[in-house]
C-alpha atoms as an extended CHARMM CRD file, in Angstrom:
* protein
*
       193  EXT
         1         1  UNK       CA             19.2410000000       68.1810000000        7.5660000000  PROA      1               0.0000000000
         2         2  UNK       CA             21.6980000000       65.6370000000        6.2420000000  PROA      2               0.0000000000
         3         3  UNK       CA             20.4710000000       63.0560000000        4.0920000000  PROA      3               0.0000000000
         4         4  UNK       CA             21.4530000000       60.3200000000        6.8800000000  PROA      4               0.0000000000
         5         5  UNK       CA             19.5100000000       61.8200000000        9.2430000000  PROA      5               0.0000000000
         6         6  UNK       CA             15.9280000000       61.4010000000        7.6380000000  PROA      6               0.0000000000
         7         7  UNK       CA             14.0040000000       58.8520000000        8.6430000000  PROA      7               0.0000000000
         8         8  UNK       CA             13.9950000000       55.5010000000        6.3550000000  PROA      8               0.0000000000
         9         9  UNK       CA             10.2430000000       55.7030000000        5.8360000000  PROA      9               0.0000000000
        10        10  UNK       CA             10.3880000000       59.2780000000        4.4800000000  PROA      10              0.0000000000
        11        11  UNK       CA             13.2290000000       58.2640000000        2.3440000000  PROA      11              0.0000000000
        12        12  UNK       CA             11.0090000000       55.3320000000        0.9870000000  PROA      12              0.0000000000
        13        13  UNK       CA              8.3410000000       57.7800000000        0.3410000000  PROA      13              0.0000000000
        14        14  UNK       CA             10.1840000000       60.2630000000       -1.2710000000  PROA      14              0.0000000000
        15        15  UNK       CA             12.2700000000       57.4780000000       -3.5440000000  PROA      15              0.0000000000
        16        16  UNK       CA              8.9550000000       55.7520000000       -4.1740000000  PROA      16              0.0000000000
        17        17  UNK       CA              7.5070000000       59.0870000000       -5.9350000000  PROA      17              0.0000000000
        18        18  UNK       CA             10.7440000000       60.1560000000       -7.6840000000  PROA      18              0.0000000000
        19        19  UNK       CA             11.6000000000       56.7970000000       -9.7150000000  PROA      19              0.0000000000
        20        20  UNK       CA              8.9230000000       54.7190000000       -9.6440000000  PROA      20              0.0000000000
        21        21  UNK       CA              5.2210000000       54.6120000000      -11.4070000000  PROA      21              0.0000000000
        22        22  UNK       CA              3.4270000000       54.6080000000       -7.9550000000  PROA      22              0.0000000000
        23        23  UNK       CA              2.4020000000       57.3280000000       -5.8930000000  PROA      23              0.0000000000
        24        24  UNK       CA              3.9340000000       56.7000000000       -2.1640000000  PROA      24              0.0000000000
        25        25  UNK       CA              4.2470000000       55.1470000000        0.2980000000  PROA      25              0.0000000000
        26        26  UNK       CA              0.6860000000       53.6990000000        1.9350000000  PROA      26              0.0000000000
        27        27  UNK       CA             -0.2860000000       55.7840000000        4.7630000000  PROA      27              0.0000000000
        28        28  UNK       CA             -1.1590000000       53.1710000000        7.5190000000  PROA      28              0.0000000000
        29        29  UNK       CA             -3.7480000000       55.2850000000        9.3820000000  PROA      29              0.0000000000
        30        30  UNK       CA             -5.4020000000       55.5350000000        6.2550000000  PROA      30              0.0000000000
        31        31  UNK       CA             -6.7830000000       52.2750000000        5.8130000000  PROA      31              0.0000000000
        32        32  UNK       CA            -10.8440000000       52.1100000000        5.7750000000  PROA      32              0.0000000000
        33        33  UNK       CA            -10.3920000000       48.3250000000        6.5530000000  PROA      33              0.0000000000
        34        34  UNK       CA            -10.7920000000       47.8150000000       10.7570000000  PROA      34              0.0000000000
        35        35  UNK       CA             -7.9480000000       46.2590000000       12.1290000000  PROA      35              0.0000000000
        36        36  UNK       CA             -5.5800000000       46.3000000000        8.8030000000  PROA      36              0.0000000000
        37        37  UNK       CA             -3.9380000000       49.2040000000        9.4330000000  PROA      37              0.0000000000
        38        38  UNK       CA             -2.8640000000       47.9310000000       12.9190000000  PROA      38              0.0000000000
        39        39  UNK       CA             -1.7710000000       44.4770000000       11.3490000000  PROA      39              0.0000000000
        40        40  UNK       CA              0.2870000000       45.9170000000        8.6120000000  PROA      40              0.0000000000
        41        41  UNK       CA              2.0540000000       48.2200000000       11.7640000000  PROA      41              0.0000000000
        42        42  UNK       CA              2.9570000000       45.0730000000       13.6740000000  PROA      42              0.0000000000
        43        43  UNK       CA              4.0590000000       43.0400000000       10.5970000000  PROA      43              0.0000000000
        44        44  UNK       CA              6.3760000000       46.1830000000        9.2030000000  PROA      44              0.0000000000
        45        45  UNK       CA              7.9070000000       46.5680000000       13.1830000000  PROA      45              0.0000000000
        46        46  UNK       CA              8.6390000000       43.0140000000       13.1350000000  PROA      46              0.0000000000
        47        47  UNK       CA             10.2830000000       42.8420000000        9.4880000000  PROA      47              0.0000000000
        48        48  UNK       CA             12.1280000000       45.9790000000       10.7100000000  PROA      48              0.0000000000
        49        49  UNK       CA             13.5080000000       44.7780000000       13.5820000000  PROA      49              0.0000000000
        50        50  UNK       CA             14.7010000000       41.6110000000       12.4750000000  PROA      50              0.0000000000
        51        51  UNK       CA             16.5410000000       43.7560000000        9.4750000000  PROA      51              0.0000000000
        52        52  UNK       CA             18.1620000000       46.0100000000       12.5260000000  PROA      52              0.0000000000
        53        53  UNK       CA             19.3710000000       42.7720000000       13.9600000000  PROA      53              0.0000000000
        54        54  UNK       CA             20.5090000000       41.5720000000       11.0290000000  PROA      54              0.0000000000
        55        55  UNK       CA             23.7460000000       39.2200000000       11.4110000000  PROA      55              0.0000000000
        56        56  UNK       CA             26.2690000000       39.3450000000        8.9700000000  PROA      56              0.0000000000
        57        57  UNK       CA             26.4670000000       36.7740000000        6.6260000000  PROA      57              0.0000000000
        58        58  UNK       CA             30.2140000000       35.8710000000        4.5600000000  PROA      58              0.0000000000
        59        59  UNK       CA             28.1760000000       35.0340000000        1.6290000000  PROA      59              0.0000000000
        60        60  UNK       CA             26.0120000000       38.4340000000        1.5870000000  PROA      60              0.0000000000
        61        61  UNK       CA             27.2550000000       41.2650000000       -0.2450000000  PROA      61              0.0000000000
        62        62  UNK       CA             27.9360000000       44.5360000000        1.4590000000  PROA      62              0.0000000000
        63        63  UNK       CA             24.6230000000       46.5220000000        1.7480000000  PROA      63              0.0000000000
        64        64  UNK       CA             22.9170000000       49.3040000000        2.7200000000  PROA      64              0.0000000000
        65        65  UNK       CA             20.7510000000       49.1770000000        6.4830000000  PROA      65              0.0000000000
        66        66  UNK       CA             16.7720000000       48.2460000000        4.7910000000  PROA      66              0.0000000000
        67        67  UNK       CA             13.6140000000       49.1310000000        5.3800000000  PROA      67              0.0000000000
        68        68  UNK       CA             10.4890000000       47.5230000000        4.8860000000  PROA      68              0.0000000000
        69        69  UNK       CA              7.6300000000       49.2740000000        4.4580000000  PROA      69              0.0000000000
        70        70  UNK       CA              3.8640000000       49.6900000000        1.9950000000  PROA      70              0.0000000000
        71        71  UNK       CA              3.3690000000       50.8650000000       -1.5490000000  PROA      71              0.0000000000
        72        72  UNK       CA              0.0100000000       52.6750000000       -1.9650000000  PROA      72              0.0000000000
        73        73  UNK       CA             -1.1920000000       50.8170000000       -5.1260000000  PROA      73              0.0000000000
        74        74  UNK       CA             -3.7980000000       48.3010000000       -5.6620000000  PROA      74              0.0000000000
        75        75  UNK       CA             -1.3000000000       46.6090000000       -8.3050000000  PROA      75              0.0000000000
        76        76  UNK       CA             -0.1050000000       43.3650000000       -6.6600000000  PROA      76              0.0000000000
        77        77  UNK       CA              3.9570000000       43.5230000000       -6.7710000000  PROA      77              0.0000000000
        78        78  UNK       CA              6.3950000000       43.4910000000       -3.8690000000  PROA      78              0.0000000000
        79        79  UNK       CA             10.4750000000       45.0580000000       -4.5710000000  PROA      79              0.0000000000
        80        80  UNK       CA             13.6560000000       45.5970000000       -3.3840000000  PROA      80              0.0000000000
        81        81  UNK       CA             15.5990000000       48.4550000000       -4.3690000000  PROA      81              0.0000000000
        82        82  UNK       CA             18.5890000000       50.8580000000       -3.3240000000  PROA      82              0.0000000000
        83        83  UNK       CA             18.9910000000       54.6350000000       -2.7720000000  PROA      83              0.0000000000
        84        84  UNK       CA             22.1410000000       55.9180000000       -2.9540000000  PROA      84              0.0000000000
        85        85  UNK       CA             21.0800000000       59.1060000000       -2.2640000000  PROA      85              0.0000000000
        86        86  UNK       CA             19.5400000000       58.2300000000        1.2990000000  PROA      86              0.0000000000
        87        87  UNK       CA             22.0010000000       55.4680000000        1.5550000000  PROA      87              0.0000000000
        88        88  UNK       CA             19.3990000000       52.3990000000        2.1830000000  PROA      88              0.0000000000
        89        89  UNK       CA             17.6320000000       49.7880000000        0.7170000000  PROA      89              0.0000000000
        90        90  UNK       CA             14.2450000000       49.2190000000        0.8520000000  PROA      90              0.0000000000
        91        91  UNK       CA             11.7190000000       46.0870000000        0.9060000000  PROA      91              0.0000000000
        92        92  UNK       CA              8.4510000000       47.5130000000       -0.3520000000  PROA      92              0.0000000000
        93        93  UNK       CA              4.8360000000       46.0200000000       -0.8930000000  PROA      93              0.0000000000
        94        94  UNK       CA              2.0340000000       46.9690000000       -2.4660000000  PROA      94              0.0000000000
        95        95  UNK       CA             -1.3950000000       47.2950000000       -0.9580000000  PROA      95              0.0000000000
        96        96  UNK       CA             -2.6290000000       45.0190000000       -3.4130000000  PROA      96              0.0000000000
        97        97  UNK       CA             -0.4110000000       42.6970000000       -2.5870000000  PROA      97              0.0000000000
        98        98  UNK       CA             -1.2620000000       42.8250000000        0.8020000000  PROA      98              0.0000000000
        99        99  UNK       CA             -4.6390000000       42.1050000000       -0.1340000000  PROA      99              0.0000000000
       100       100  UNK       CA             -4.0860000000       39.1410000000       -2.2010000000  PROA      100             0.0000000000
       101       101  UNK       CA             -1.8320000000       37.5940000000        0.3050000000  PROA      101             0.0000000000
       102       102  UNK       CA             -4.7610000000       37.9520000000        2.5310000000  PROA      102             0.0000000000
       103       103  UNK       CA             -7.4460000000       36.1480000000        0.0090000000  PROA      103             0.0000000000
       104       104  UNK       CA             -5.0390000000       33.5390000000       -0.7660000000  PROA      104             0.0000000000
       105       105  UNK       CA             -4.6200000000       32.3210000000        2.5880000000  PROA      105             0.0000000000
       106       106  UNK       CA             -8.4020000000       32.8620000000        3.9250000000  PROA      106             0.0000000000
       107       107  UNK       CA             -8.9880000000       30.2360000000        0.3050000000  PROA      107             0.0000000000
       108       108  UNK       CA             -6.8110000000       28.0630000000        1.3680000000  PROA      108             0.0000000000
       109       109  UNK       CA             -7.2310000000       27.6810000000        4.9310000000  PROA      109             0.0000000000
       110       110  UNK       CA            -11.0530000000       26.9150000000        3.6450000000  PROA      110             0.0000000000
       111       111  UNK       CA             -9.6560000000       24.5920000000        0.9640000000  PROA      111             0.0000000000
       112       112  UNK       CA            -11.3610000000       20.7960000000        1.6050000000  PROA      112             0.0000000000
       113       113  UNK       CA             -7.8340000000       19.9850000000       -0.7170000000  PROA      113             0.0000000000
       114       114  UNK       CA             -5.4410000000       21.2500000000        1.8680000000  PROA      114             0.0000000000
       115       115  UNK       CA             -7.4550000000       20.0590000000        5.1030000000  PROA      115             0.0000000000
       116       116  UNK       CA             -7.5090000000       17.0110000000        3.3790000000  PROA      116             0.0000000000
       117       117  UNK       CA             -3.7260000000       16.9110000000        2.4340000000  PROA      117             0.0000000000
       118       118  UNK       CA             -2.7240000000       18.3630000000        5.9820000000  PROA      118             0.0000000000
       119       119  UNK       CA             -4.9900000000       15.5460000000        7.8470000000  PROA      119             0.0000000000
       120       120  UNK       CA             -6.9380000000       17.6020000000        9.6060000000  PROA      120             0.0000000000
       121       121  UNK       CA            -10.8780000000       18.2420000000       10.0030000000  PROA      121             0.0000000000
       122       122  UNK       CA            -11.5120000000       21.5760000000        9.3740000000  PROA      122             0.0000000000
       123       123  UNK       CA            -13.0060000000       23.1640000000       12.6390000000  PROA      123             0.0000000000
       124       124  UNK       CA            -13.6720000000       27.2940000000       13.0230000000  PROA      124             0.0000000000
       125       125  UNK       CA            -10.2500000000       27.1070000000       15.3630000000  PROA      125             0.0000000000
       126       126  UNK       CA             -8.4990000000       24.9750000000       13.1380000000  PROA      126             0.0000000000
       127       127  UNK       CA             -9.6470000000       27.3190000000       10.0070000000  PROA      127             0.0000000000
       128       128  UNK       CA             -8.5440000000       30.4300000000       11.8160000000  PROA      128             0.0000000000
       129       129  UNK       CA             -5.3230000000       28.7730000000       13.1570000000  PROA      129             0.0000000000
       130       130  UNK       CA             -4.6120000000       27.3730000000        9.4800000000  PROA      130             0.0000000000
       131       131  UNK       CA             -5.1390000000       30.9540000000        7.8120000000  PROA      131             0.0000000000
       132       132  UNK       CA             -2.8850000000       32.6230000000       10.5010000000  PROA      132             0.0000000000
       133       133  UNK       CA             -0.1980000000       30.0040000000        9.8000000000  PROA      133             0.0000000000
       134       134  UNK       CA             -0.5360000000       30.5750000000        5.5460000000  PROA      134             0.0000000000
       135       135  UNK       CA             -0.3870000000       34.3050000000        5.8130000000  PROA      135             0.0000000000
       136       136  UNK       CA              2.6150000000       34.2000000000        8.1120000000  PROA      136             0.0000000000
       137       137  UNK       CA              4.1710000000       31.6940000000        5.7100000000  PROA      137             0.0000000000
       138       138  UNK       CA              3.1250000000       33.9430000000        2.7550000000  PROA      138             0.0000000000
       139       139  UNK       CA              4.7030000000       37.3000000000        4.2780000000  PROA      139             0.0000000000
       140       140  UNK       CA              8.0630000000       35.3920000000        5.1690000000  PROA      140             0.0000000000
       141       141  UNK       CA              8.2340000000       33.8340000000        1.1090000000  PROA      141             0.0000000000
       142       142  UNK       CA              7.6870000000       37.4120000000        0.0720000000  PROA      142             0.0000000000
       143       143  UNK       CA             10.1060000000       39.2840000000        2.3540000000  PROA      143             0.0000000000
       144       144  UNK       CA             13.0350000000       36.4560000000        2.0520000000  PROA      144             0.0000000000
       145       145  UNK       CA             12.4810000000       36.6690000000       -1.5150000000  PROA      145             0.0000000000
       146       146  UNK       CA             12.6770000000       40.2400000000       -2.0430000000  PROA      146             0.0000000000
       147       147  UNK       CA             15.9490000000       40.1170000000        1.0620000000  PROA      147             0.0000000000
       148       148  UNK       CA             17.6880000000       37.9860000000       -1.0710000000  PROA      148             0.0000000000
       149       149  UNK       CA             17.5220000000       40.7780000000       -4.3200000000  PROA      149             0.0000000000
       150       150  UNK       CA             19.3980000000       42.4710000000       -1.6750000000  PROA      150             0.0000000000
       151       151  UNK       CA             21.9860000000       40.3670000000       -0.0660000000  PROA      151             0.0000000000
       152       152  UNK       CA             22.7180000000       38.6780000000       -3.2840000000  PROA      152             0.0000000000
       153       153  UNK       CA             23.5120000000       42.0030000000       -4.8160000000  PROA      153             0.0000000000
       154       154  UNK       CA             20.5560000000       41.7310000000       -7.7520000000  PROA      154             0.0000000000
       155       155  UNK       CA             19.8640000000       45.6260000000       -6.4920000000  PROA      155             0.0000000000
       156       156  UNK       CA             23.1800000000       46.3570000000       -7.4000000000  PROA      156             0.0000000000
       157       157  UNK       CA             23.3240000000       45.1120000000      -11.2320000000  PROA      157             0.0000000000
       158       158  UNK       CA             19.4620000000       45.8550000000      -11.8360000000  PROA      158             0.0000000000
       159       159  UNK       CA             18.2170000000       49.3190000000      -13.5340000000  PROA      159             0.0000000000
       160       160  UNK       CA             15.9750000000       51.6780000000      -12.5240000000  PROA      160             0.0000000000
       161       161  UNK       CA             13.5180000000       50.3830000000      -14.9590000000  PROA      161             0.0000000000
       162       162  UNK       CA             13.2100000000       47.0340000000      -13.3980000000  PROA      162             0.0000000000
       163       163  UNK       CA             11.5010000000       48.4790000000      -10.2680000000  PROA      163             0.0000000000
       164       164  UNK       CA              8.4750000000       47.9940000000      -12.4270000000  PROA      164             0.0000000000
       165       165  UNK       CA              8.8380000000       44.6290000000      -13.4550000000  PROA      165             0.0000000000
       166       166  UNK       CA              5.5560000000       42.7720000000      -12.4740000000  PROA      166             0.0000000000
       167       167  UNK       CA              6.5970000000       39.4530000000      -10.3950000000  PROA      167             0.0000000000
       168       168  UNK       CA              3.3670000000       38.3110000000       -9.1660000000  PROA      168             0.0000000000
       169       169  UNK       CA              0.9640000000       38.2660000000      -12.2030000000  PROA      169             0.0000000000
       170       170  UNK       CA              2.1510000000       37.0340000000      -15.5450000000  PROA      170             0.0000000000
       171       171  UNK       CA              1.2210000000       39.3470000000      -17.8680000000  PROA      171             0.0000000000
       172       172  UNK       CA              3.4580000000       38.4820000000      -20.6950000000  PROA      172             0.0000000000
       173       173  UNK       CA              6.6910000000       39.9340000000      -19.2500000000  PROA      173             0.0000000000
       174       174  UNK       CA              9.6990000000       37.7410000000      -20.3880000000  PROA      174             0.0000000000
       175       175  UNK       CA             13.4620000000       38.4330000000      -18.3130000000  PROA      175             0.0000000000
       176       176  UNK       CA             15.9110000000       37.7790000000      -20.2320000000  PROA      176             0.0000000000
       177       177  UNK       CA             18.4340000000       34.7240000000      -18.6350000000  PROA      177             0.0000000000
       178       178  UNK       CA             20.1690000000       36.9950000000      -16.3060000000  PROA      178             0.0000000000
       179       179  UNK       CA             16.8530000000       38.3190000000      -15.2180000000  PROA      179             0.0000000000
       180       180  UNK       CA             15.5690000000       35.2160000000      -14.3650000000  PROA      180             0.0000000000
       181       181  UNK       CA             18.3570000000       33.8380000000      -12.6760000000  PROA      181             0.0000000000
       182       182  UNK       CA             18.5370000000       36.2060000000      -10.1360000000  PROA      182             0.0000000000
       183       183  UNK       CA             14.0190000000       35.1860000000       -9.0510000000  PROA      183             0.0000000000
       184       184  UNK       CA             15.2700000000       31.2940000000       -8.8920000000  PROA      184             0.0000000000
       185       185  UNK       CA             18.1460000000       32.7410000000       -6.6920000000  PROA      185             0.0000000000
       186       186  UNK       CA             15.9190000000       35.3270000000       -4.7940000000  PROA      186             0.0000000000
       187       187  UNK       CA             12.8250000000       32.0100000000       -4.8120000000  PROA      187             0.0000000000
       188       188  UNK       CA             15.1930000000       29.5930000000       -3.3560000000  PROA      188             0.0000000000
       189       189  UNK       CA             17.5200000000       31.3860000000       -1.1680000000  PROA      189             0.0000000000
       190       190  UNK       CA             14.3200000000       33.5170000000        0.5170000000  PROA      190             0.0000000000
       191       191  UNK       CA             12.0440000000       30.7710000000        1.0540000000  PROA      191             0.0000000000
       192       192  UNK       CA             14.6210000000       28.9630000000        3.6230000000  PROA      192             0.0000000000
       193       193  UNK       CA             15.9740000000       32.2930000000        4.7700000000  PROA      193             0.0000000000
């Protein structure tokens, strides 16, 4: 079998296991949690489909097709990558990122703060409507942002190495200038995207 031919998830997989510190990809039929492993499904199809539909865009740089798909690691981190060897590029999450994202918006969908900021008296409905609205909002800052390392060509000019570099929790990484021009970029450009 040609290396176009496999399917972009077992490409993910196997790229996942061969240069980076996690183990694979996160088996969604695995998940103890009722009901997550269904979510995550319908969330990944979506994100998928939108990236087959993909327009093209002057200002993009030429790219592989991507896939978006699950990290199985409780470390909270989301990345974009490339595989020249498959010929994609991949958006990929970790589990505990997942989770977070989750957490953050049940918090503040239960935050007096925002219901108070938003106007709005804080009903069950309202809560529930409120949550689904953060965590939507959540998922489309993370995928944008990690869309833009692609289209902006940030893949392209980072190493290997960087696929590790922690972007959610500061734990005393420092980018150099370059480095940290390209998370404004992929911050700006992927939260309007």
């Amino acid at each position: 079998m040609s290396n176009s031919r496999v399917p972009p998830e077992v490409a993910f997989d196997r790229y996942i296991r061969a240069h980076t510190p996690y183990t694979g990809k996160q088996d969604l039929d695995g998940i103890a949690q009722e009901g997550l492993g269904s979510l995550l499904s319908l969330i990944q199809r979506a994100f998928n489909e939108a990236l087959e539909n993909e327009k093209h865009v002057p200002e993009h740089v030429d790219h592989f097709p991507i896939h978006f798909d699950y990290i199985e690691s409780q470390y909270p981190n989301a990345h974009a990558f490339r595989d020249e060897e498959y010929s994609n590029s991949y958006i990929g999450v970790t589990m505990g990122l997942v989770y977070q994202l989750g957490d953050v918006s049940v918090a503040l969908s239960r935050s007096d703060a925002v219901t108070d900021l938003l106007n709005i008296h804080l009903t069950p409905e309202v809560r529930n409507g409120l949550h689904a609205m953060l965590f939507q909002t959540l998922w489309s800052f993370v995928a944008g942002h990690e869309y833009t390392h692609i289209v902006h060509g940030h893949v392209n000019e980072r190493s290997e190495k960087s696929i590790s570099f922690n972007e959610i929790t500061d734990e005393g990484e420092i980018g150099d200038l370059e480095q940290q021009t390209m998370e404004l970029d992929a911050d700006g450009y992927g939260g309007v995207y």
